[in-house]
C-alpha positions in Angstrom: 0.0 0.0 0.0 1.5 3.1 -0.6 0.9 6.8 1.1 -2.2 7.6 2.7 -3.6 10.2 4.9 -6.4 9.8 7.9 -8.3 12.5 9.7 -9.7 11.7 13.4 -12.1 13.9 14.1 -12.8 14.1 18.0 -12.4 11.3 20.5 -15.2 9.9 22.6 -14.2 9.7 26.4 -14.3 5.4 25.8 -11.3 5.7 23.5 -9.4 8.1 25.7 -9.9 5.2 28.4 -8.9 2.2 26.5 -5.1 4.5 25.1 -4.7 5.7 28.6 -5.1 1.9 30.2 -3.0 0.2 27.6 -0.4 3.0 28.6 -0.3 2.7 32.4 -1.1 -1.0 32.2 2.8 -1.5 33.1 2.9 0.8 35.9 -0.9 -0.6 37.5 0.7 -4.1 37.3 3.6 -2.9 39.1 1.3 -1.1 41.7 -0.9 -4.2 42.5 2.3 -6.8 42.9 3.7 -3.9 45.4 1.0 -4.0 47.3 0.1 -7.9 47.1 3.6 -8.0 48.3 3.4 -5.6 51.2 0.3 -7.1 52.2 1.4 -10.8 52.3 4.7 -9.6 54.0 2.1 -7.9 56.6 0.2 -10.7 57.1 3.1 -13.1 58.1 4.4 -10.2 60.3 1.0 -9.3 62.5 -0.9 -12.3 61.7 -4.2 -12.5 60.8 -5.9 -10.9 63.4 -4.4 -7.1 63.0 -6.2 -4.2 61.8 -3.2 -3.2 60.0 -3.3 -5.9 57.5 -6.0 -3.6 55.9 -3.4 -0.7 55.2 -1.6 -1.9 52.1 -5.1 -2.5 50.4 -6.5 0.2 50.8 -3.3 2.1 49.5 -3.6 0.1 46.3 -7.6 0.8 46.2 -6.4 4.5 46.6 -4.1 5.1 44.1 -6.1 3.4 41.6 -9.2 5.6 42.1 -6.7 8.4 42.1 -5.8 6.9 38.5 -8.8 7.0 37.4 -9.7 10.4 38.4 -6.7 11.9 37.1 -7.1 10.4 33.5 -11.2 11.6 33.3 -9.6 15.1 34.1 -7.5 14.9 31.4 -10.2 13.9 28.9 -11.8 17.5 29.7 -8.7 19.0 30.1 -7.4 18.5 26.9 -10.7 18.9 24.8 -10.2 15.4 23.0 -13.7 15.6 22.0 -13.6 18.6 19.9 -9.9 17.5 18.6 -8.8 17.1 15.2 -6.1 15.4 14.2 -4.6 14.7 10.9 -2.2 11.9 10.3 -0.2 11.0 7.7 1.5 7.6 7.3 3.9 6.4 4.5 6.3 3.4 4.2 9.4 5.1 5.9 7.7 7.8 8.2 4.3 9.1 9.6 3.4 12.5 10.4 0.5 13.8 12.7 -0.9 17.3 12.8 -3.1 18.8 15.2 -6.1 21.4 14.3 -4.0 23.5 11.5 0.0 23.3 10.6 0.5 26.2 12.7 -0.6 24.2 15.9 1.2 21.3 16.9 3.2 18.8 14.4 5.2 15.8 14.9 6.9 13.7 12.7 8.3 9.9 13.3 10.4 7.5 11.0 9.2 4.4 11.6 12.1 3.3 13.2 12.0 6.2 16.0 8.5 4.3 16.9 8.9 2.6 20.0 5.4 0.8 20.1 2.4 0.6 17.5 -0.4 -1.0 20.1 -3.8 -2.4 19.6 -6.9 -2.1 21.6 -10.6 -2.8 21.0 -11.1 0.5 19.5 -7.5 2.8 18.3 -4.4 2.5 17.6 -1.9 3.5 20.2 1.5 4.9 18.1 4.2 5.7 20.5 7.1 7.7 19.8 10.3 6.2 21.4 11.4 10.2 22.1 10.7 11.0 25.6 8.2 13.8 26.4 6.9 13.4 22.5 3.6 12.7 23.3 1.7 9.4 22.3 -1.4 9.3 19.9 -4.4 7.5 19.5 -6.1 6.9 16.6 -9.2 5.6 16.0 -9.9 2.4 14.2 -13.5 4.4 13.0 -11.1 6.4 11.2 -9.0 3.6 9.5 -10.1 0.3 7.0 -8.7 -2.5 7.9 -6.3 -2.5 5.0 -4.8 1.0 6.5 -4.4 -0.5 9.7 -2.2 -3.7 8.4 -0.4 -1.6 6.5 0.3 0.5 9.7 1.3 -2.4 11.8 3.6 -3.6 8.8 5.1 -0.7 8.1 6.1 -0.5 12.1 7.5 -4.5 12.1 9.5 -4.1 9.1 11.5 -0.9 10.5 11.6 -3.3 14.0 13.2 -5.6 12.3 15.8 -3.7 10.8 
């Protein structure tokens, strides 16, 4: 497939979720074995009986609500819904645009990708530049032949 060009136009709140998730899923994972760690350590430590042994849970429970907060603040925060963003992909490079030229541009070799990611609704492209941002894109936005092409494009310059 050669050259094409794809223009999301807003992002519900759902697909915000699913990006931000697939992001942090490292970093929850870590969170949770902390605290089933603490908490186990606890438990041989006090014994079963101990108030305390309800600590480290509740900890965990916290900073995931916390999570969760934070990333529906952002949704508003960052007027997704009323977003539009125009990408362009090619066999060597892809380039996204937000609103007008003027606004905010970004362009990525293939190569300088760190992750192309999946979920039930977008594609998650993720720059391997630190502080560079990371985009979702809608699959609404894409046929299915854009998307392989997407994904192939990314595992050939892996390969490399």
């Amino acid at each position: 497939m050669d050259a094409f060009n794809v223009e999301s136009t807003g992002m519900t709140q759902k697909e915000f979720m699913q990006s931000v998730n697939r992001l942090a899923r490292p970093f929850l994972w870590g969170v949770v074995l902390v605290g089933a760690a603490v908490y186990g350590l606890m438990l041989l430590l006090l014994g079963y009986n101990s108030l305390y042994i309800l600590f480290p849970g509740s900890i965990v429970v916290a900073l995931l609500v916390y999570y969760e907060m934070k990333a529906y603040a952002n949704y508003g925060k960052f007027d997704y819904e009323g977003a539009v963003f125009h990408f362009r992909f090619e066999p060597d490079r892809w380039v996204v645009i937000r609103g007008n030229e003027l606004e905010t541009r970004a362009e990525y070799t293939w190569a300088e990708t760190a992750h192309v990611w999946q979920t039930g609704k977008d594609l998650l492209l993720v720059p391997a530049a630190k502080g560079s941002g990371n985009y979702t894109l809608p699959k609404r936005c894409v046929t299915p032949e854009q998307q392989e092409a997407i994904l192939a494009w990314y595992k050939a310059a892996q390969q490399k």
